[in-house]
MARMAR-20221 format. One record per residue (C-alpha): x, y, z. Coordinates in steps of 0.5 Angstrom, whole numbers, padded with zeros to 4 digits. Example, Ala and Ser with C-alpha at 12.3 -4.5 7.8 and 13.67 -1.06 7.14 Angstrom:
% MARMAR-20221
R	px	py	pz
R	0025	-0009	0016 $
R	0027	-0002	0014 $
END
This chain:
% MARMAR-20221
R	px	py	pz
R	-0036	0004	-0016 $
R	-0038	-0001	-0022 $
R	-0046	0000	-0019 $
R	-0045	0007	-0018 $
R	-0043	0008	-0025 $
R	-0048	0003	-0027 $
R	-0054	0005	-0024 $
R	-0053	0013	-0027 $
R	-0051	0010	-0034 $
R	-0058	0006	-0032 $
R	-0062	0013	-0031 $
R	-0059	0016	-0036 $
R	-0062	0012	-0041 $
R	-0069	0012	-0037 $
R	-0069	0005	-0036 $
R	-0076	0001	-0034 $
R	-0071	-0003	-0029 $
R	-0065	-0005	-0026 $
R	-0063	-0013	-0025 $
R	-0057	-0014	-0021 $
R	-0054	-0022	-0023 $
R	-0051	-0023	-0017 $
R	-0046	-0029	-0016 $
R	-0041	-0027	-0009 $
R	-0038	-0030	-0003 $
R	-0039	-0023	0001 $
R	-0034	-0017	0002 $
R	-0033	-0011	0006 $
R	-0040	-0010	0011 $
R	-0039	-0002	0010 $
R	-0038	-0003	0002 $
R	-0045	-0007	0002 $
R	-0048	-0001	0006 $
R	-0046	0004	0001 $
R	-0048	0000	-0004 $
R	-0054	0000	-0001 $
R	-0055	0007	0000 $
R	-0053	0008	-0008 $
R	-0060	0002	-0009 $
R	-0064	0007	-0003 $
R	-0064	0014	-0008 $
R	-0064	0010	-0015 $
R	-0072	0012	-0017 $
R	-0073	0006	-0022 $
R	-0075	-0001	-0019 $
R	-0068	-0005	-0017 $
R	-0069	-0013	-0017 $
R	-0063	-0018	-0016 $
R	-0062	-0024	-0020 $
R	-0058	-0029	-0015 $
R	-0055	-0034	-0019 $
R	-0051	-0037	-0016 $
R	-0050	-0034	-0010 $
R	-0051	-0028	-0005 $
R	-0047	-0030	0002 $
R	-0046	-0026	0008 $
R	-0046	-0020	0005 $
R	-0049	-0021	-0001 $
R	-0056	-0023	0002 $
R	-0055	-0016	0005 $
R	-0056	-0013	-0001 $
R	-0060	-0018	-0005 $
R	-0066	-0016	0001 $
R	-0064	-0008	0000 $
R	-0067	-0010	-0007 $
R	-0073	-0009	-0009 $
R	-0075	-0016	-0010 $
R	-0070	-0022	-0011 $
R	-0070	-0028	-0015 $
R	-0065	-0035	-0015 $
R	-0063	-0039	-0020 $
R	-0065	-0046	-0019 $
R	-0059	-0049	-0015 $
R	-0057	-0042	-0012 $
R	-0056	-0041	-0006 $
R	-0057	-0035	-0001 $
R	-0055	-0034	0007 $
R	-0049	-0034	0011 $
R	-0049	-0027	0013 $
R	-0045	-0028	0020 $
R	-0040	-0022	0020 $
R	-0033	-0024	0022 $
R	-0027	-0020	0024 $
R	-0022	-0020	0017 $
R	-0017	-0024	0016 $
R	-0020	-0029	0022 $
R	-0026	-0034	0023 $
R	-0027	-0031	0030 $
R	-0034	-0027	0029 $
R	-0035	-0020	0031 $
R	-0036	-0018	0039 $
R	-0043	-0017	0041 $
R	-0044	-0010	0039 $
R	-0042	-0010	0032 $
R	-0046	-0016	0032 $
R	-0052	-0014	0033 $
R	-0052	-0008	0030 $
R	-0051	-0012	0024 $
R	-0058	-0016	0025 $
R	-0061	-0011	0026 $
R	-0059	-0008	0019 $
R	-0062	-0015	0016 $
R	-0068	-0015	0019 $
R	-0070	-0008	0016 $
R	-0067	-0010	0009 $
R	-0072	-0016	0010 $
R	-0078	-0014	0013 $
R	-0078	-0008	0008 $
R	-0078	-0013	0002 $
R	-0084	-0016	0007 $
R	-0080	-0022	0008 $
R	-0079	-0026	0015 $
R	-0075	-0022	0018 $
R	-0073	-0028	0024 $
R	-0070	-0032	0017 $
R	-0065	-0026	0016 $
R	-0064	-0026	0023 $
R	-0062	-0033	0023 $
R	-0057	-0032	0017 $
R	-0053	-0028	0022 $
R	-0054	-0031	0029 $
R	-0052	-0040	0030 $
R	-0057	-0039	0035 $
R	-0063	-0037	0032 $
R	-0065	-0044	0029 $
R	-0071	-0044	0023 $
R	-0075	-0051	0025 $
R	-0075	-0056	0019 $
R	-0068	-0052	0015 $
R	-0063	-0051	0021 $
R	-0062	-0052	0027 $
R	-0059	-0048	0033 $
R	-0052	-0049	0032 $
R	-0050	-0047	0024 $
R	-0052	-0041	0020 $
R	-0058	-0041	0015 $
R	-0056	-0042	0008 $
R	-0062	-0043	0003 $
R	-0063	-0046	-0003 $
R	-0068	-0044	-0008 $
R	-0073	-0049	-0007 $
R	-0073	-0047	0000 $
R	-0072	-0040	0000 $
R	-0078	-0041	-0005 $
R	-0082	-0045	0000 $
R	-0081	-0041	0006 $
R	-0084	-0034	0001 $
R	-0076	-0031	0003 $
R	-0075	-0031	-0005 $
R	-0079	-0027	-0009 $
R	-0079	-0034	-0014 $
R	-0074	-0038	-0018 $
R	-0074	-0037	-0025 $
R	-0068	-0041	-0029 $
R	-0066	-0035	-0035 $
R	-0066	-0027	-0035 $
R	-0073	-0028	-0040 $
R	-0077	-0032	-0035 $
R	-0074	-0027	-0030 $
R	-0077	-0021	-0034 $
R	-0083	-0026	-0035 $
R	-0084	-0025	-0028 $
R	-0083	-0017	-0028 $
R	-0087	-0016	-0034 $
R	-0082	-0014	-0037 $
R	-0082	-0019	-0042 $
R	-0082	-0013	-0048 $
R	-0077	-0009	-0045 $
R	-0070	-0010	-0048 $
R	-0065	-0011	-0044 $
R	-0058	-0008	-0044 $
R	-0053	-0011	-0041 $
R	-0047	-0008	-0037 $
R	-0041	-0010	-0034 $
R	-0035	-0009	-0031 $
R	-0029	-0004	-0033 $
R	-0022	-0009	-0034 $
R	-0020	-0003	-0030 $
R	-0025	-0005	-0024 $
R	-0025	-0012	-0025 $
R	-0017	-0011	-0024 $
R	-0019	-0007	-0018 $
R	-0023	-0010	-0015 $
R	-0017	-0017	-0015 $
R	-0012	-0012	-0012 $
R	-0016	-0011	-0006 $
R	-0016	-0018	-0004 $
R	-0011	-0018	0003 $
R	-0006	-0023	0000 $
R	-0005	-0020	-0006 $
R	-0005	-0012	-0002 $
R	0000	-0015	0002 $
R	0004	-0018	-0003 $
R	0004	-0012	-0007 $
R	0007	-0008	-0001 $
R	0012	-0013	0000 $
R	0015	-0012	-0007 $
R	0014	-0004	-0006 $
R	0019	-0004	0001 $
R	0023	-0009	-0003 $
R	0025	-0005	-0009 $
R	0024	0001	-0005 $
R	0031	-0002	-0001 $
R	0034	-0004	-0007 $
R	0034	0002	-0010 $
R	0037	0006	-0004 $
R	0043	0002	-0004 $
R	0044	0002	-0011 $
R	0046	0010	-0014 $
R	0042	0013	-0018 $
R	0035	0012	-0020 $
R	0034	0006	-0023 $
R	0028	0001	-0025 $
R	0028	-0002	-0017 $
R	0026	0006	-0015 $
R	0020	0006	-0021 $
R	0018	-0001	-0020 $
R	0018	0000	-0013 $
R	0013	0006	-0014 $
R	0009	0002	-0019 $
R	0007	-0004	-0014 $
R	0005	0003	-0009 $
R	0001	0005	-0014 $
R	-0003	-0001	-0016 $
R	-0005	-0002	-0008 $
R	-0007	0006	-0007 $
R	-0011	0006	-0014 $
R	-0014	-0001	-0013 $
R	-0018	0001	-0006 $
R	-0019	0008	-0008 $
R	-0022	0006	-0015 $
R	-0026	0000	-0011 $
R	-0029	0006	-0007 $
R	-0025	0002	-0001 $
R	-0021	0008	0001 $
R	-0021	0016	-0001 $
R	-0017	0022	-0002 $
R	-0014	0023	0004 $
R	-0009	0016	0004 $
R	-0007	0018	-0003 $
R	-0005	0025	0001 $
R	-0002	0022	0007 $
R	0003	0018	0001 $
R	0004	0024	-0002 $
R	0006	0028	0003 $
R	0011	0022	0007 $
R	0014	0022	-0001 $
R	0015	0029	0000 $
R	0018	0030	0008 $
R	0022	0023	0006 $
R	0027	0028	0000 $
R	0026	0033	0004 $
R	0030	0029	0009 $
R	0034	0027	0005 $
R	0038	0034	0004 $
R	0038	0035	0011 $
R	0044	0032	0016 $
R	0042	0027	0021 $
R	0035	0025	0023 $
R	0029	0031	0024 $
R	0022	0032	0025 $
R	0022	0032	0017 $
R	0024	0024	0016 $
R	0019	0022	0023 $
R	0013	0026	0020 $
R	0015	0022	0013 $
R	0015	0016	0016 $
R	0009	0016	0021 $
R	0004	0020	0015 $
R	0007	0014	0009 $
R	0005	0008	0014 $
R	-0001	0011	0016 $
R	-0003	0012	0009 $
R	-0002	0006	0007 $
R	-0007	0003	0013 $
R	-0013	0008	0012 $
R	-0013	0006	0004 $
R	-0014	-0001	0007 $
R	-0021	-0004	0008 $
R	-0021	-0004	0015 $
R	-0015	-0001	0020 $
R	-0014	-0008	0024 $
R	-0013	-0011	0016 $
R	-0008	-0004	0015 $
R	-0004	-0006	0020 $
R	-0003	-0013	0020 $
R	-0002	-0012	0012 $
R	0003	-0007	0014 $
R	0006	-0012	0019 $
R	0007	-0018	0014 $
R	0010	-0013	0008 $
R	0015	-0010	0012 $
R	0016	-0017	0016 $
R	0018	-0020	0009 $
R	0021	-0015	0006 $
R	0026	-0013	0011 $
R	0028	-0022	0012 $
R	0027	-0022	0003 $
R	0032	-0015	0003 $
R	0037	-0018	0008 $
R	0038	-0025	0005 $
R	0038	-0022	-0003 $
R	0043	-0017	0000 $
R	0047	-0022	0003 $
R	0047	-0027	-0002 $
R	0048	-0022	-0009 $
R	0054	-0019	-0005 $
R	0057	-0026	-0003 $
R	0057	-0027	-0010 $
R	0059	-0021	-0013 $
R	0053	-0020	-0017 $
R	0051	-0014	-0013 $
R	0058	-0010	-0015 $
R	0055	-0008	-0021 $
R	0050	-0004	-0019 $
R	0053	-0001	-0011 $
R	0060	0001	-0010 $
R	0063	-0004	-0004 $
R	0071	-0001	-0005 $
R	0073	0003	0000 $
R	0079	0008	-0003 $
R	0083	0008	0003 $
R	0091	0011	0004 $
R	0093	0003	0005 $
R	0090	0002	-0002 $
R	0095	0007	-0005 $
R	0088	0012	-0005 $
R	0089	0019	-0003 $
R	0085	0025	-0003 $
R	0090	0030	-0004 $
R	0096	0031	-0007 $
R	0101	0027	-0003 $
R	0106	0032	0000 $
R	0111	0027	0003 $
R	0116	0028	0000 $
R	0118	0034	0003 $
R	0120	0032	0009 $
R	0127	0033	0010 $
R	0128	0038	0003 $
R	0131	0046	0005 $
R	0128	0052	0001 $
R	0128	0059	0003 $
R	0122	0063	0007 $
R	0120	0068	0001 $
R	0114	0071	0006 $
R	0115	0073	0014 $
R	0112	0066	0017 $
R	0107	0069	0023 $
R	0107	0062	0023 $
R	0103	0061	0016 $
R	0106	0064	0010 $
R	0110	0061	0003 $
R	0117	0058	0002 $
R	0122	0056	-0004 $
R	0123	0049	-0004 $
R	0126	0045	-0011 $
R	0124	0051	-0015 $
R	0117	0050	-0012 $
R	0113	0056	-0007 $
R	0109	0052	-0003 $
R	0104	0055	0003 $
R	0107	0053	0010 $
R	0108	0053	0017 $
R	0113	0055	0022 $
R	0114	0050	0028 $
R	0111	0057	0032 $
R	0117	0061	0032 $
R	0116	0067	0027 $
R	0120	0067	0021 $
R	0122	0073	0018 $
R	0123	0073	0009 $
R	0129	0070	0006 $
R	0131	0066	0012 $
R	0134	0058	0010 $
R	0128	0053	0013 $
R	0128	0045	0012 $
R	0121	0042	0012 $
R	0121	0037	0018 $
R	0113	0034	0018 $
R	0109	0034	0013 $
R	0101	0033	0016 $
R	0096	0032	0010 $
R	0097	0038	0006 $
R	0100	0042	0012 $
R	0107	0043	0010 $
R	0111	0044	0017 $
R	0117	0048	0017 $
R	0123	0050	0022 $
R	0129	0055	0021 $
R	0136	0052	0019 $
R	0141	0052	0024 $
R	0148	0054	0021 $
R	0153	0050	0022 $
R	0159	0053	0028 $
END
């Protein structure tokens, strides 16, 4: 996204070039590719400066320049593709795709493509600088040497010496503090540790009442990880919608009894949403499997812990307001039993009593009661007050 916005910036203001000064270890194979694409439809003249280095993917896009220089004691190569999150490389397939790609980029800058190839593959050795069982990686001197490189200057004004820009003014343009932001949250720890800090609020606001810091906290942490891939250019719309849409399905649930359709379908689009928005599935999948891991052991012992003691009864009610505690639900009607009214309603079986100057709704033990016939409560279930008629004595 900072290239993109660079290089229109760039050709907004008509420039003569465009230098990219690189310094990076590698990154993403389909992000490089992009970047590449955003270098093959800029008009001017792109060159890189590779100080100090530009491994892996790096080289790729130095050889997607126009032309590259280095720095003295820089460095360039390493380019072999690794699965994420291992030091395993790609199968065969992937592999050789990915030659391919930095023979093109290397023959198109007229350089030897065996040199880019080598960069990729342990087994292609370059006689004098590696042998068959490590990647190349060049210094300057040797990149310099083998006419890899397109020379070595030391500053921007020798390399703009060598451009014969050396009357051009140059404008410097850097980073957002938003983009340098981005592009530290799409490191896998620090992705992984973001989504594990979202579920671990999101937990302690549901077993706290109402809404609180937990819940806005918790979708702070959901925010820093969708926007960072999304403003790195990592991920699209799409995760952002899938989040949304399982935001929504999830309340939707949550007013609807029991478990349906609408707290499966929230379940499956947010977890989804949260793979696609990663770099790569099987780095959205293990970043997913680590934050719930964590999340589920650090929730479990933070619940277990506060409530051992006590810290946890500010915010969730553990209390229950039961009968044996003194607690009822209604207005206790036991003390009726065995008290003597008059029926001021036929009982059929339901109807109203007299009882202590008091009318209360009752019922007759089946048989119908007529009005004003003498009754005594016998039982009392509740708020159902049960009656019978009173038997005369003889």
């Amino acid at each position: 996204m900072f290239l993109e916005r660079a290089l229109e910036e760039a050709a907004a203001e008509g420039a003569a070039a465009v230098i990219l000064e690189m310094d990076t270890p590698g990154g993403y194979i389909d992000t490089a590719q992009e970047a590449r694409r955003l270098l093959d439809n800029f008009t001017a003249p792109v060159y890189a400066f590779v100080k100090p280095r530009a491994l892996s993917a790096g080289a790729y896009l130095a050889l997607s320049a126009g032309g590259f220089y280095m720095a003295p004691g820089s460095t360039i190569g390493a380019a072999e593709p690794r699965l994420l999150g291992s030091t395993r490389p790609v199968d065969e397939k992937y592999l050789s795709a990915w030659e391919a790609e930095m023979r093109v980029v290397a023959e198109r800058q007229g350089k030897d493509p065996q040199l880019a190839a080598a960069m990729v593959r342990k087994e292609i050795a370059v006689e004098g600088i590696d042998s068959s069982e490590e990647l190349l990686t060049l210094t300057a001197r040797e990149a310099e040497s083998l006419e890899f490189s397109d020379g070595t200057v030391s500053t921007l004004e020798e390399l703009l010496q060598a451009l014969d820009l050396a009357e051009a003014e140059p404008v410097r343009i850097s980073p957002t503090t938003w983009e340098q932001l981005s592009g530290w949250l799409i490191k896998p720890t620090v992705s992984a540790i973001l989504l594990s800090l979202a579920f671990i609020f999101l937990i302690l606001e549901v077993l706290t009442a109402g809404f609180g810091i937990a819940g806005l906290l918790s979708i702070l942490c959901f925010g820093l990880y969708f926007g960072g891939h999304f403003f790195a250019g990592v991920s699209g719309w799409l995760s952002i919608f899938l989040f949304l849409v399982g935001v929504v399905l999830l309340l939707v649930e949550a007013f609807i009894p029991g478990f349906g359709v609408f707290g499966i379908g929230g379940l499956v689009s947010l977890l989804a949403s949260i793979v696609l928005a990663a770099g790569t599935t099987e780095l959205g999948v293990k970043m997913l499997l680590i934050s719930l891991l964590v999340s589920g052991v650090a929730g479990y012992l933070f619940f277990r812990y506060l409530h051992r003691r006590g810290a946890l009864r500010r915010f969730i009610l553990f209390d229950a307001a039961t009968r044996e505690e003194g607690f009822i639900s209604s207005k206790d009607l036991q003390h009726l039993v065995g008290e003597k009214g008059t029926s001021i309603t036929p009982l059929r079986p339901s109807g109203i009593a007299l009882i202590k100057g008091f009318r209360y709704d009752v019922v007759s033990e089946g048989s119908f009661i007529q009005q004003g016939v003498a009754v005594e409560v016998i039982k009392v279930e509740g708020r159902r007050v049960v009656v019978s008629p009173l038997q005369e004595d003889s």
